[in-house]
Backbone as a chain_set.jsonl record, in Angstrom:
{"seq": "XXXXXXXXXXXXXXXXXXXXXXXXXXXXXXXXXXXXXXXXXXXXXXXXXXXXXXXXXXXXXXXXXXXXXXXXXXXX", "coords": {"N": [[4.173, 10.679, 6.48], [2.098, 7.974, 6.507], [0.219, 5.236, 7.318], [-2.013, 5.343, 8.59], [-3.542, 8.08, 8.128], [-4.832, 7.58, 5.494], [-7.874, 6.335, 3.333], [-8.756, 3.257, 2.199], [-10.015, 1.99, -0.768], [-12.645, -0.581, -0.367], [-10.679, -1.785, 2.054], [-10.702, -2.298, 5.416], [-10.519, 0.516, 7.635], [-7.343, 1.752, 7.962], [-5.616, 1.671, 10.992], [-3.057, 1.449, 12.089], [0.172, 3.223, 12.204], [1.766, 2.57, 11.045], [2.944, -0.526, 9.105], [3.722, -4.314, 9.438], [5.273, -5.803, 5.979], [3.957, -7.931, 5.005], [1.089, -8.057, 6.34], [0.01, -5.782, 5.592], [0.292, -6.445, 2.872], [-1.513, -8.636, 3.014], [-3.698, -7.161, 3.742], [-4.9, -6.378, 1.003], [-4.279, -7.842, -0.669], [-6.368, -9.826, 0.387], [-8.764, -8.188, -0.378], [-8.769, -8.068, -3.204], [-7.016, -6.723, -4.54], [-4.453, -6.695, -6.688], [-0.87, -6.664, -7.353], [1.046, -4.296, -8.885], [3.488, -3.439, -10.227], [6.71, -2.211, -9.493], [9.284, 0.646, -7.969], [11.565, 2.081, -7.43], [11.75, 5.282, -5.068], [11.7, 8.138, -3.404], [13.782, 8.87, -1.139], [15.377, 6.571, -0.684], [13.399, 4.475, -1.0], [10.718, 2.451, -1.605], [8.0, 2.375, -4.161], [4.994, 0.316, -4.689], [2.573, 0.003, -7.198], [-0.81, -1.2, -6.9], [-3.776, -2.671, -8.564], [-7.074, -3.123, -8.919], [-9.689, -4.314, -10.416], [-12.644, -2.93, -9.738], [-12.116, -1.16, -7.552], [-10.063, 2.154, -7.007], [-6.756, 2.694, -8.135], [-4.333, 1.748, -5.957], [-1.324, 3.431, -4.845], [1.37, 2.77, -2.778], [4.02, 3.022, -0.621], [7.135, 1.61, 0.713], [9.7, 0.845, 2.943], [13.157, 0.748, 2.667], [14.168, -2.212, 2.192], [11.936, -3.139, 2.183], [10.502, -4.557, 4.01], [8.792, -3.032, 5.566], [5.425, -1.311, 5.064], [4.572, 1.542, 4.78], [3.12, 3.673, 3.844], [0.329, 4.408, 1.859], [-1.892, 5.085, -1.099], [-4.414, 6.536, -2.813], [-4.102, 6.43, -5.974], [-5.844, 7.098, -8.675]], "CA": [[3.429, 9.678, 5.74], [1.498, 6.875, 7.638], [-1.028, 4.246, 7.096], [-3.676, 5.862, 9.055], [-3.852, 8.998, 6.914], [-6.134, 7.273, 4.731], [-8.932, 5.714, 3.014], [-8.289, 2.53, 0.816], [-11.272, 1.242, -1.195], [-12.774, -1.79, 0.322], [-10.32, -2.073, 3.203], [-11.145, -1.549, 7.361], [-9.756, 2.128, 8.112], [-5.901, 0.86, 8.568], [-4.981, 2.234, 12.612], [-0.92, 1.687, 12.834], [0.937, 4.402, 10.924], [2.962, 1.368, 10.007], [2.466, -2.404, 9.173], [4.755, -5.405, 8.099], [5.109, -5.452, 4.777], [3.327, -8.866, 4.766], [0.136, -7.9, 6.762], [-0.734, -5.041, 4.925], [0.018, -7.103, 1.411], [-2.476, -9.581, 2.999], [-5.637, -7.266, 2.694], [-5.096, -5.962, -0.069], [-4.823, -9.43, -1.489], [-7.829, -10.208, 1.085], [-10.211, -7.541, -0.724], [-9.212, -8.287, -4.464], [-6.086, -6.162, -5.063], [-3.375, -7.463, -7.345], [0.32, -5.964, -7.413], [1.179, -4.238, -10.673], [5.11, -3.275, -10.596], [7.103, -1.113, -8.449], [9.989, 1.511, -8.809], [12.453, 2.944, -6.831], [10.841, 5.965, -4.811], [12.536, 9.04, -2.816], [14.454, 8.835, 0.099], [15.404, 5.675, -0.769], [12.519, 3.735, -0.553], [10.09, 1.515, -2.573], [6.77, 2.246, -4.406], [4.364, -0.018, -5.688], [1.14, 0.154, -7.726], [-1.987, -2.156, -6.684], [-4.522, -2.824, -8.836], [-8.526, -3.918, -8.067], [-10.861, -4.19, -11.264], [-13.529, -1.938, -9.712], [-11.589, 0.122, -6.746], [-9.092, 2.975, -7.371], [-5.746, 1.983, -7.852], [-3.013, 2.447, -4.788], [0.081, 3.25, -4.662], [1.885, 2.193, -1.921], [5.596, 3.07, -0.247], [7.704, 0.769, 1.452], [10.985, 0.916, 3.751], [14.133, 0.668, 1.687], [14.416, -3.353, 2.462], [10.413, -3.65, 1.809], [9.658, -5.447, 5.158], [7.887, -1.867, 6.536], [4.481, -0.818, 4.487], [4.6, 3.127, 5.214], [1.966, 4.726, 3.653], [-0.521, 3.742, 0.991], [-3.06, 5.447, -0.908], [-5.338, 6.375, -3.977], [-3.437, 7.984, -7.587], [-7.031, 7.739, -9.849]], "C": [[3.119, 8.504, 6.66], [0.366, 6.189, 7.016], [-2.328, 4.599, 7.385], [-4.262, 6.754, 8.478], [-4.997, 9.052, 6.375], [-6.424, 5.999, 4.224], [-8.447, 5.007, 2.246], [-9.873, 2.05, 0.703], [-11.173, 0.117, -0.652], [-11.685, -3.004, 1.271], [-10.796, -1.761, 4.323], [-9.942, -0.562, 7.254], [-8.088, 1.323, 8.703], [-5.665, 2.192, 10.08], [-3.97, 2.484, 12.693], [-0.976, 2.54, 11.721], [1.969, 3.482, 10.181], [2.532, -0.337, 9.645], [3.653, -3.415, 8.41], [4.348, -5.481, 7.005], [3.586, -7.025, 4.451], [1.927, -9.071, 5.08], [-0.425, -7.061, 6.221], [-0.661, -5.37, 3.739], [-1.223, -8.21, 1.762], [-4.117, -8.877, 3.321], [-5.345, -6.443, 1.873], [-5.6, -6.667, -1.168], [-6.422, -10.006, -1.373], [-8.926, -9.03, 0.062], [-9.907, -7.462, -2.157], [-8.033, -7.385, -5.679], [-4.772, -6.884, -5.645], [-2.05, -6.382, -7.649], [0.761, -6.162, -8.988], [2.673, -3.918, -11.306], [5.636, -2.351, -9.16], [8.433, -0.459, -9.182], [9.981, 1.969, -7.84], [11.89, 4.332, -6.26], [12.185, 7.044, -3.987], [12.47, 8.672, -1.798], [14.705, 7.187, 0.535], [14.681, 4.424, -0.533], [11.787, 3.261, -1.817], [8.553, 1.982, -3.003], [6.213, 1.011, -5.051], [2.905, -0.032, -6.05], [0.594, -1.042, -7.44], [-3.168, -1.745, -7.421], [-6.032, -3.524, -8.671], [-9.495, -3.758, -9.311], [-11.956, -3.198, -10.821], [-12.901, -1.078, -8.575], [-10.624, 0.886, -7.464], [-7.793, 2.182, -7.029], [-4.574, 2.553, -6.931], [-1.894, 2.302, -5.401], [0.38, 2.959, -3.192], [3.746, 2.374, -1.194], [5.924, 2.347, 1.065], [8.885, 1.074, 1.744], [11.951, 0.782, 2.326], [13.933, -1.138, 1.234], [12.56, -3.96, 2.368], [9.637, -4.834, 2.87], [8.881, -4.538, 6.048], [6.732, -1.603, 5.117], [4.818, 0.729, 4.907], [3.51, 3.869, 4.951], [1.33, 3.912, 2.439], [-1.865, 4.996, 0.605], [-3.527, 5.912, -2.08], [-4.891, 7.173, -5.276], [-4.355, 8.357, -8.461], [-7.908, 8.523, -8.997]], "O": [[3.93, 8.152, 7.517], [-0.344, 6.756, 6.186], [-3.385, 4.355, 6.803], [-5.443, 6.579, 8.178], [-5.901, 9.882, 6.464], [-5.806, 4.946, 4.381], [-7.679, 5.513, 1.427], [-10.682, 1.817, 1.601], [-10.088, -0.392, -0.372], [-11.693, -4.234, 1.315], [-11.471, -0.732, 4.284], [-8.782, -0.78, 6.903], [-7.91, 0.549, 9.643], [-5.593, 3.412, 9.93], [-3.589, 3.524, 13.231], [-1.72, 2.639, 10.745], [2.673, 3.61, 9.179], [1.689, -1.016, 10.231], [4.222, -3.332, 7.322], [3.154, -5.285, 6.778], [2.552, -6.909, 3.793], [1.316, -9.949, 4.471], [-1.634, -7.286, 6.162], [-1.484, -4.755, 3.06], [-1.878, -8.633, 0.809], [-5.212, -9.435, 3.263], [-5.739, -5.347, 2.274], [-6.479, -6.544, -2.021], [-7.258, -10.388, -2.192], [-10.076, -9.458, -0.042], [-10.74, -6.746, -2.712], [-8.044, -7.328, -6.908], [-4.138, -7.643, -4.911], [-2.31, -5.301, -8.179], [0.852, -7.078, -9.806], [2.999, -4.07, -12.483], [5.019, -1.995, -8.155], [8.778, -0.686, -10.342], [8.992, 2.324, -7.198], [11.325, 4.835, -7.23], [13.376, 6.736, -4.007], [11.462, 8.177, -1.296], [14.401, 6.651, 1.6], [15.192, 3.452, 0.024], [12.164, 3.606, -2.937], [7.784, 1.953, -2.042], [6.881, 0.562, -5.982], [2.072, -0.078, -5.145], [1.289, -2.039, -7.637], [-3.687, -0.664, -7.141], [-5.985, -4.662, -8.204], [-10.26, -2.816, -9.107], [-12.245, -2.465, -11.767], [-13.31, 0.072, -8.728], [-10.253, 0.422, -8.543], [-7.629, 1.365, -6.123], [-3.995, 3.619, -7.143], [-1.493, 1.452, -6.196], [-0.592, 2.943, -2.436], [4.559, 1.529, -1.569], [5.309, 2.392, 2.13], [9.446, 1.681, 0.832], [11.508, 0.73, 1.179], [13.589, -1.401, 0.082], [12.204, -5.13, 2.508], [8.698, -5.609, 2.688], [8.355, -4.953, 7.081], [7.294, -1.725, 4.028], [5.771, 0.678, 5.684], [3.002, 4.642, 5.763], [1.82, 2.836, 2.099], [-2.559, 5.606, 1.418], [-2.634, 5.544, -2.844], [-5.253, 8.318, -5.549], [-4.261, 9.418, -9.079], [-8.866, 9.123, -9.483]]}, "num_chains": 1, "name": "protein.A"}
């Protein structure tokens, strides 16, 4: 699982397979995405849902400690 993988609606193609948690929450924020809950995920790690009024909504998994982004990417 990695960042580069894939496509997020109205983001730039993400490059690292990884990102601080804080740089990849800042475009999400930057293009209109709002954080909708999260929940405990396998292999001890973190999901959470992002919401955007007209893009598809991401999910998102994070490190155990939620300072790594890991992967990200489209559930509708």
């Amino acid at each position: 699982m990695t960042l580069d993988k894939h496509k997020l609606d109205g983001i730039d193609q993400i490059k690292a397979k990884t990102l601080p948690t804080e740089d990849f929450e800042a475009l999400l924020l930057g293009a209109g995405y709002q954080r909708m809950g999260s929940a405990p995920a396998r292999g001890n790690r973190v999901k959470a849902w992002w919401y955007h009024p007209t893009h598809r909504r991401i999910e998102a998994i994070y490190s155990p400690d939620e300072t790594i982004a890991i992967t990200a990417y489209h559930v509708d």
